[in-house]
C-alpha positions in Angstrom: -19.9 25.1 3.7 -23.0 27.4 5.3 -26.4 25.9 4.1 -27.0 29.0 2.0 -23.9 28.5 0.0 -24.4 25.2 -0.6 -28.0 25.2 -2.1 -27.4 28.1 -4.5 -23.6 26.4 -5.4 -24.8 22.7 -5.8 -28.4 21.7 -4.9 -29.7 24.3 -7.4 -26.5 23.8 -10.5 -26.9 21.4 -13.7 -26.5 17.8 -13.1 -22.7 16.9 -11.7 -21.8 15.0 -15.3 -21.4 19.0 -16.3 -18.6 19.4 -13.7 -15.4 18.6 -13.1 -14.6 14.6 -11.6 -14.0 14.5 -8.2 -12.7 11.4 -6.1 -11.7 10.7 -2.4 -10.0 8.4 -0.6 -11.2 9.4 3.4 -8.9 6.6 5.3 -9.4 6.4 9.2 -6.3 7.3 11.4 -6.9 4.4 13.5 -3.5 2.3 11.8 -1.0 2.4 9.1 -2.1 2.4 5.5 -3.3 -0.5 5.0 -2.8 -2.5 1.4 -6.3 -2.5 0.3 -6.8 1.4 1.3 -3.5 2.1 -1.0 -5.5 0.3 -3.7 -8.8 1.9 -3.3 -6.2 5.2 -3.3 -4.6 4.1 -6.5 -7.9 3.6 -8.2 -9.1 6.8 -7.1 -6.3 8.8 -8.3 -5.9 6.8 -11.6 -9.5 7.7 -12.5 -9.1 11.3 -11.5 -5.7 11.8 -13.5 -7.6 10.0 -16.1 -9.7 12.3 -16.2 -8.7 15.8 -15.8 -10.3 15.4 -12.3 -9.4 16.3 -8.9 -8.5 13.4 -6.5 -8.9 14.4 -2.8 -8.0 13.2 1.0 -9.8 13.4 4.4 -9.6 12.0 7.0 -12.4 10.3 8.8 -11.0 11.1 12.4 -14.2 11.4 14.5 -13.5 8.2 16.4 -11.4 10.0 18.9 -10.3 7.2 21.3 -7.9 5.1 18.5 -7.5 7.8 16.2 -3.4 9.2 16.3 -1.7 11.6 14.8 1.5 8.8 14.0 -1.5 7.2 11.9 -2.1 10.3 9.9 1.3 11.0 9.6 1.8 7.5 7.9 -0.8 7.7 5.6 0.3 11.0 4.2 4.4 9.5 4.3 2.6 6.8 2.2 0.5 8.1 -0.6 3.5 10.4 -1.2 5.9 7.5 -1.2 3.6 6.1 -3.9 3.3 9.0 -5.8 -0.4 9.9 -5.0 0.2 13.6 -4.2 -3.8 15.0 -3.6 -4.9 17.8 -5.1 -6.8 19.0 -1.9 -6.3 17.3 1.9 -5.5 18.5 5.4 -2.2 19.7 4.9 -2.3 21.6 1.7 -5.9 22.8 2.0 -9.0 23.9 -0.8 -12.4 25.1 -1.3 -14.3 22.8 0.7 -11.6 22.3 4.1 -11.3 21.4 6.3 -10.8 17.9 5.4 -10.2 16.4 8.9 -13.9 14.9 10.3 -12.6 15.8 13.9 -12.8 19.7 12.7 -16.4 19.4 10.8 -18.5 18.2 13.7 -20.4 21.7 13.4 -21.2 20.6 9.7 -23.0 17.4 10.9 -25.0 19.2 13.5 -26.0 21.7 11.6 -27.2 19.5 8.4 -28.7 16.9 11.3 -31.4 19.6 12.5 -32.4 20.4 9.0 -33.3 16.3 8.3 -35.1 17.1 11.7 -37.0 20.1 10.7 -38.1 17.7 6.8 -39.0 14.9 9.6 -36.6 12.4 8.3 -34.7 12.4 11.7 -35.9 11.9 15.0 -34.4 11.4 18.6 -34.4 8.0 20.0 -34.0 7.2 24.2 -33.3 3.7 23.9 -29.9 3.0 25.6 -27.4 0.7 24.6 -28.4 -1.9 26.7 -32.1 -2.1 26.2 -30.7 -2.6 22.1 -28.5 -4.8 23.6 -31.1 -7.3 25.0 -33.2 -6.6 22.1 -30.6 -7.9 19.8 -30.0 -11.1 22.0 -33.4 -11.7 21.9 -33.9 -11.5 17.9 -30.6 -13.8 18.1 -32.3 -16.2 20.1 -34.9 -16.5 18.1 -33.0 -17.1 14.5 -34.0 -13.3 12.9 -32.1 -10.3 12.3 -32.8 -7.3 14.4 -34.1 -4.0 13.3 -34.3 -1.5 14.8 -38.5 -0.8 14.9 -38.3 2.8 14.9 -40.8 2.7 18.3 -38.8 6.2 18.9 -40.5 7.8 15.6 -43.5 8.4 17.7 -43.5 11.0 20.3 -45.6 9.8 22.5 -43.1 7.0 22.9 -40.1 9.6 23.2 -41.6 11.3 26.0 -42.1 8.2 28.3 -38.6 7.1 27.7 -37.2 10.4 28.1 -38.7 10.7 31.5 -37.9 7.4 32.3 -34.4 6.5 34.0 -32.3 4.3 32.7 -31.2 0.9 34.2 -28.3 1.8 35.4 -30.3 5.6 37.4 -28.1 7.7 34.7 -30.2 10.5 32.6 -30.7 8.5 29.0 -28.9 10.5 26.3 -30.6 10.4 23.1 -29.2 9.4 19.8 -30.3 10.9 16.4 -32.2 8.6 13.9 -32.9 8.6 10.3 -36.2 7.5 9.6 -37.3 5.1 6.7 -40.9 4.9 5.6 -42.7 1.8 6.0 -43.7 2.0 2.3 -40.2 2.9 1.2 -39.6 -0.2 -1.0 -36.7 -2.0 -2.9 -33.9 0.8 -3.7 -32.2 -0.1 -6.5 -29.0 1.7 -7.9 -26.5 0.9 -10.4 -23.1 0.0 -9.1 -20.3 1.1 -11.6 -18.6 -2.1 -11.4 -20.9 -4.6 -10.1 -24.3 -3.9 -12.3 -27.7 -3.0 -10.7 -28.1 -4.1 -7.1 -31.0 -3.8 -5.0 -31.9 -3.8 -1.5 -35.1 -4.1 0.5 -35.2 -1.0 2.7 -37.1 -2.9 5.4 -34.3 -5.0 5.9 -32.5 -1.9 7.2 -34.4 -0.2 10.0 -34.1 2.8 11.5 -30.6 4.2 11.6 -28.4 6.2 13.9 -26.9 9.5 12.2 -25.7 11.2 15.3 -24.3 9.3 18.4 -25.4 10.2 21.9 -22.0 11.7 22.6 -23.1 14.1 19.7 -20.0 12.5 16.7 -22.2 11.8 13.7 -22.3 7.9 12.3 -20.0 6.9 9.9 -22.6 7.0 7.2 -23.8 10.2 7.9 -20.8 11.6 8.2 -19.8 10.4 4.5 -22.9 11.5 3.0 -22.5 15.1 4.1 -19.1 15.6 3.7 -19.3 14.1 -0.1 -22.1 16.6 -0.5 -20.0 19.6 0.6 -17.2 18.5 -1.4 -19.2 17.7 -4.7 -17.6 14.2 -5.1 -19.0 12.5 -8.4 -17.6 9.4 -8.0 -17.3 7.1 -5.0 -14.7 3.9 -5.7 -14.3 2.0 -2.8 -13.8 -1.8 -1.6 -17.2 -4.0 -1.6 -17.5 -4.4 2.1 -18.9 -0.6 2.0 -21.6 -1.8 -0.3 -24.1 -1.9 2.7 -23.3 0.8 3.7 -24.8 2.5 0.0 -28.8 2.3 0.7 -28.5 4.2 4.0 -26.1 6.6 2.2 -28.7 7.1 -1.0 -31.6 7.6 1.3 -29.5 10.3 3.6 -28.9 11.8 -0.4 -32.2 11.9 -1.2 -33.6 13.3 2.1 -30.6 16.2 1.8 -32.2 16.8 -1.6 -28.9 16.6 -3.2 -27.3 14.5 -6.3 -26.0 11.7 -5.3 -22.3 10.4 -7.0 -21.8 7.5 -9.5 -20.9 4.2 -6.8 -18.2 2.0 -7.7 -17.4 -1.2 -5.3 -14.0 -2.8 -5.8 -13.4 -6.8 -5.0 -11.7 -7.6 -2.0 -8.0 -8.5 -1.9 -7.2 -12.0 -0.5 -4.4 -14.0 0.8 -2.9 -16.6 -2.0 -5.6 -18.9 0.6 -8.2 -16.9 -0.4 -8.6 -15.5 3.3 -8.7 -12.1 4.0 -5.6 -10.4 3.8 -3.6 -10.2 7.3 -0.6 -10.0 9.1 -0.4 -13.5 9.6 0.3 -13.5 5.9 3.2 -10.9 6.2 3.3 -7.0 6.2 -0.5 -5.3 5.3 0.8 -2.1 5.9 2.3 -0.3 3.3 5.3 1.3 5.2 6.3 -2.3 5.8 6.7 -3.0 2.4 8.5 0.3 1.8 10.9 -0.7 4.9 11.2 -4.6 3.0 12.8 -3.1 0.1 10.2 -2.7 -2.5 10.2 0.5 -5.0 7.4 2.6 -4.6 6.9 2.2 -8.3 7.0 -0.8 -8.2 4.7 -1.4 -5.5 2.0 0.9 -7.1 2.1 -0.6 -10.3 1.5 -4.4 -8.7 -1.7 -3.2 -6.7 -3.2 -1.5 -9.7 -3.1 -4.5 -11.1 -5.1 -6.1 -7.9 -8.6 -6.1 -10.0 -7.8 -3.8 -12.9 -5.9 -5.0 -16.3 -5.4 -2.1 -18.9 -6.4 -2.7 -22.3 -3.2 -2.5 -24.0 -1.7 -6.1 -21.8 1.5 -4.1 -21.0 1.3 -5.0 -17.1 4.7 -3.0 -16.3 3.5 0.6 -16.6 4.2 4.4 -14.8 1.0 6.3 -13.4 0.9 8.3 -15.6 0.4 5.6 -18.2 -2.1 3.7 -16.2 -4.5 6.5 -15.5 -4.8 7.2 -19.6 -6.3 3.7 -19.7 -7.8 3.4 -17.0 -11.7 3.2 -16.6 -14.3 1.6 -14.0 -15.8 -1.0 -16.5 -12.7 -2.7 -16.3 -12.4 -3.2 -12.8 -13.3 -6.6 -11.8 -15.5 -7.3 -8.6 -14.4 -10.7 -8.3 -11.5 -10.7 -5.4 -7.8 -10.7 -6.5 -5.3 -12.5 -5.0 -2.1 -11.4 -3.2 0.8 -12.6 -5.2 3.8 -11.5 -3.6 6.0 -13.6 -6.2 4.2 -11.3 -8.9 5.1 -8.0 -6.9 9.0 -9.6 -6.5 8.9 -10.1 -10.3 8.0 -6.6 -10.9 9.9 -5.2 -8.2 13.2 -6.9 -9.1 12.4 -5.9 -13.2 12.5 -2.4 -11.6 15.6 -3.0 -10.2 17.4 -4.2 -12.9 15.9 -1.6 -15.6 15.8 1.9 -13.4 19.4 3.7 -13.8 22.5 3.5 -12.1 22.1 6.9 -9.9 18.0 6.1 -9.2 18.8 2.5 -7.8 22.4 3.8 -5.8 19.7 7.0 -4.2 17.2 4.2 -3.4 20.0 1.8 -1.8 21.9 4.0 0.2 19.3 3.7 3.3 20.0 0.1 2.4 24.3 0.0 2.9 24.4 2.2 5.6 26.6 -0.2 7.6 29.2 0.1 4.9 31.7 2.6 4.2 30.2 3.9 0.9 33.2 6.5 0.5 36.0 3.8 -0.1 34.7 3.9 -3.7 33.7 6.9 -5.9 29.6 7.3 -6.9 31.2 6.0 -10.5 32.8 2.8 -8.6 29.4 2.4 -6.3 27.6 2.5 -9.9 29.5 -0.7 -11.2 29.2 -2.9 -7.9 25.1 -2.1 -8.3 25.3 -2.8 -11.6 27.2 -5.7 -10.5 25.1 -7.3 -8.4 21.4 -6.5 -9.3 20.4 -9.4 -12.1 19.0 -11.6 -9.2 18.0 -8.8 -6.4 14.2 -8.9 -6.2 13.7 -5.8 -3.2 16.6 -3.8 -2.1 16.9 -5.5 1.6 18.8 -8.2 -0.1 21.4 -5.5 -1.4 23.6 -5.8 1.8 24.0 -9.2 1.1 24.7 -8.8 -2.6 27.4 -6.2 -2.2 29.0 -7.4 1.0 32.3 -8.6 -0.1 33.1 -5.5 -2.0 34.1 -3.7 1.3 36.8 -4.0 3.4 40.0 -6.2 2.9 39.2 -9.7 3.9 36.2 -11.7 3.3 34.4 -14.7 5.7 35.6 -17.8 4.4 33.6 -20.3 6.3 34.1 -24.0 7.3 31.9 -25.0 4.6 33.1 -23.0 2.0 36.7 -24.0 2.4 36.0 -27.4 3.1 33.9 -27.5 -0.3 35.7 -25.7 -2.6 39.3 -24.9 -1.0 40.4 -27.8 0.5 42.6 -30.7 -1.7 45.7 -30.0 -4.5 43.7 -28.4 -7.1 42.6 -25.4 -4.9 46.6 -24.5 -3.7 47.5 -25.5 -7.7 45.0 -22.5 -8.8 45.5 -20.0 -6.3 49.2 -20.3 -6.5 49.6 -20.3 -9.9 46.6 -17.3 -10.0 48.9 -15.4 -7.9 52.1 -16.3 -9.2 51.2 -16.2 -13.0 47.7 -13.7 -13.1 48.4 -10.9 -10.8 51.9 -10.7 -11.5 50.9 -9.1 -14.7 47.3 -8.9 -15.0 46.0 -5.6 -16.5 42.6 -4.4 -13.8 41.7 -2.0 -16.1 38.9 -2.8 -17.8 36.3 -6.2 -16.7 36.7 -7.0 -20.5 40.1 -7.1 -20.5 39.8 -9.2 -17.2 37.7 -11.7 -18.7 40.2 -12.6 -21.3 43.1 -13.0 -19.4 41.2 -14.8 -16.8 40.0 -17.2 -19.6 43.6 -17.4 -21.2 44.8 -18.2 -17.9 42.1 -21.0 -17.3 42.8 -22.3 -20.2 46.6 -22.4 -19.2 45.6 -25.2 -15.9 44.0 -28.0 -18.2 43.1 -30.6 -17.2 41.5 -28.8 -14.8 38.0 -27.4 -15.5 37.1 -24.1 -16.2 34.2 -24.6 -13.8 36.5 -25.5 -11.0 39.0 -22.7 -11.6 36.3 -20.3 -11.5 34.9 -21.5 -8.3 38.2 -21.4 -6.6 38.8 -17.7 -7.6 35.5 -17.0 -7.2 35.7 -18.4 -3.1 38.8 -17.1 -2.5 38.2 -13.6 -3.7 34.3 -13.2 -2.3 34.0 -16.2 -0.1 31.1 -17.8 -1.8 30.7 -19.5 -5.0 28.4 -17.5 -6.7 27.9 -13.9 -7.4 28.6 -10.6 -9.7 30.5 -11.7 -12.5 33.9 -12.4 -11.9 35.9 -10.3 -14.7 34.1 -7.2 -13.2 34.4 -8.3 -9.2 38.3 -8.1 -9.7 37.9 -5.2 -11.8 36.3 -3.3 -8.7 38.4 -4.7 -6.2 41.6 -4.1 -7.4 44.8 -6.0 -7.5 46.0 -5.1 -4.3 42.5 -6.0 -2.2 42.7 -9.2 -4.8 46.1 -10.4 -3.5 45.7 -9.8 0.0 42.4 -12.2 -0.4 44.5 -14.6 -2.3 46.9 -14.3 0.0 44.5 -14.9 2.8 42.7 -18.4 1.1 46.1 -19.8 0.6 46.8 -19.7 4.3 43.5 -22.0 4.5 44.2 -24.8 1.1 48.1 -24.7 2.4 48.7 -24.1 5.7 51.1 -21.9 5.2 52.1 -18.7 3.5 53.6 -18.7 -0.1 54.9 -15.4 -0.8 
């Protein structure tokens, strides 16, 4: 936005609690989405939609070297998965783009010479080395080292400009913002964490504008929040000192500065930082694991938020009527993944048949899906889902519904198909059951299975059923029984039968 614009649109309007909320998340392409951006996303878009406010993306690209466009790509594959569509970002545009940091350098530049002209900005020659030793040498002696601001003085600027570096290359200068000595404690209050404070001498003198001319991180933030009228910044607490430098820049802009809310970290169930060597921090992986979307979105929000009706299972929608900052806590939450397999495999079990069989196809492609109609498909998910916590574990749960045969393993026939009993029931089952069993319904299935159970006493129930049960699916437990034969069908059921018999007898009874 040109300078003019921007004073008569915003440095010169009402006080920002007369417009509209506006939140951003501005993620760097320099990896996938990680978990804790996704949250700081969630939290963003929640109090937006909350809000009748706009939620917006951009991308802090200006580190050139590790940004890629496979990162960008993920992040927006990502959001979208979770169902945080932006209402302004790189791809779809708005009033304030662009929304890429790599395209705005001109911004920075042009906002940098007017903190120069109001002298809060001034070019410092020091080279990275000489700050470098300087550093050591503060190290060395056991105190933190700031930056003394020896640059703010021409006089000083003009020697080390004219003076080579170490190395014989021509020093290139990097921008500064300048703090005055007399500058104080700057004290704000933090939407979530209360009023914090810090001692502005403690900071130094800051760079805003690299000597390769890309503006500093907080710099960069400050103006583009500016241009883009953001009210409310929500973000994770390791940005927190990053805020004085960012209120000063605000004040030396002569702009508003937006409400500042800092989020508790998200740990490891160790209470270390959450990392790979915990499992998948990236939230592709999880969609790749098997996890809903939904379901995954609804277990970060709860990652530091509770809303105030207790219902913890909840759609966005839902969430963002409840949801405000007092209620975030800034203690650290902790990384359950049992809590997001509970919630994922409630999902599961409660979403309907022709969400969860769209959801699992990517899941079954090594099975021939079109041996069954999308009816048929239905029942063998509704089948097997009770215990299915993410829909990885679907191949496994379905697996003995396809094809004729089944593995029946060592162990398995060993266990349950080996001895009198086994050849007793299976003979009988096919001899007496299939001869006249009616497959049409699972309940009329589970009758006649009973009846015929009851029909082999003294042997148990519990036996008979395991013996089916192996022979049919070769293992011992499973979908319920009365609605496994029902899918399979006689025919696929005898030629199983058929098969296990072989193993208890040694031979074929036909």
């Amino acid at each position: 936005m040109p300078l003019n614009r921007f004073r008569r649109e915003y440095m010169g309007a009402p006080s920002r609690m007369t417009k509209p909320i506006r939140v951003r998340i501005a993620p760097s392409p320099t990896g996938f989405l990680h978990v804790g951006t996704a949250r700081t996303a969630l939290f963003n878009y929640l109090y937006a939609k909350g809000h009748e406010g706009q939620f917006i993306l951009r991308i802090e690209d200006t580190d050139l070297e590790r940004s890629q466009p496979i990162y960008t790509q993920n992040i927006f594959d990502s959001l979208k998965a979770l169902g945080l569509q932006w209402d302004e970002g790189p791809d779809v545009g708005g009033p304030y783009a662009p929304y890429a940091q790599s395209e705005r350098l001109p911004l920075y530049k042009q906002w940098a010479e007017t903190l120069i002209e109001r002298g809060h900005a001034y070019y410092c020659y020091h080279t990275q080395a000489e700050l470098d030793a300087e550093r050591e040498k503060a190290q060395a002696e056991k105190r933190a080292f700031i930056y003394n601001g020896a640059c703010f003085d021409a006089k000083c600027r003009e020697e080390l400009a004219a003076k080579p570096a170490d190395d014989g290359v021509v020093r290139k200068p990097s921008l500064r913002f300048h703090i005055p000595k007399d500058r104080g404690a700057l004290v704000f209050k933090d939407q979530v964490r209360g009023e914090v404070s810090f001692d502005t001498a403690l900071l130094g003198d800051f760079v805003i504008m690299k000597s390769d001319g890309t503006p500093s991180y907080n710099f960069a933030v400050v103006v583009d929040d500016m241009l883009m009228q953001i009210t409310h910044v929500i973000r994770g607490e390791d940005h927190i000192s990053n805020t004085p430098r960012q209120i000063l820049l605000y004040e030396a802009l002569q702009a508003p500065q937006p409400e500042f809310a800092h989020v508790g970290m998200i740990l490891a169930p160790d209470r270390t930082k959450l990392s790979k060597r915990h499992g998948a921090v990236a939230v592709s992986d999880y969609m790749k694991d098997g996890y809903l979307p939904e379901a995954f979105c609804n277990f970060i929000a709860l990652l530091g938020w509770s809303p105030p009706d207790g219902e913890e299972i909840g759609t966005l929608s839902h969430f963002a009527s409840q949801f405000e900052l007092e209620r975030i806590t800034h203690s650290p939450a902790i990384f359950e993944k049992d809590k997001l397999n509970f919630i994922n495999g409630k999902l599961i079990r409660t979403m309907s048949l022709e969400h969860l069989l769209a959801v699992a196809r990517p899941y079954l492609h090594d099975f021939d899906l079109h041996q069954y109609s999308e009816a048929q498909l239905h029942q063998i998910l509704d089948a097997v889902r009770e215990p299915v916590t993410v829909l990885s574990e679907l191949p496994d749960a379905v697996n003995y519904f396809f094809g004729q045969n089944v593995m029946l393993d060592a162990a398995l026939v060993g266990e349950v198909l080996t001895g009198p009993e086994p050849a007793q029931v299976l003979q009988q089952f096919k001899q007496d059951f299939l001869a006249s069993a009616d497959f049409s319904s699972p309940d009329a299935l589970a009758l006649q299975v009973k009846a015929f159970a009851n029909g082999l006493k003294p042997i148990k129930m519990k036996t008979i059923m395991w013996i089916i049960r192996a022979a049919v699916t070769g293992r011992t437990h499973g979908a319920d029984l009365s609605k496994t034969l029902h899918i399979l069908g006689k025919e696929t059921v005898a030629h199983r039968v058929d098969t296990a018999l072989v193993l208890t007898t040694g031979s074929f009874t036909p």
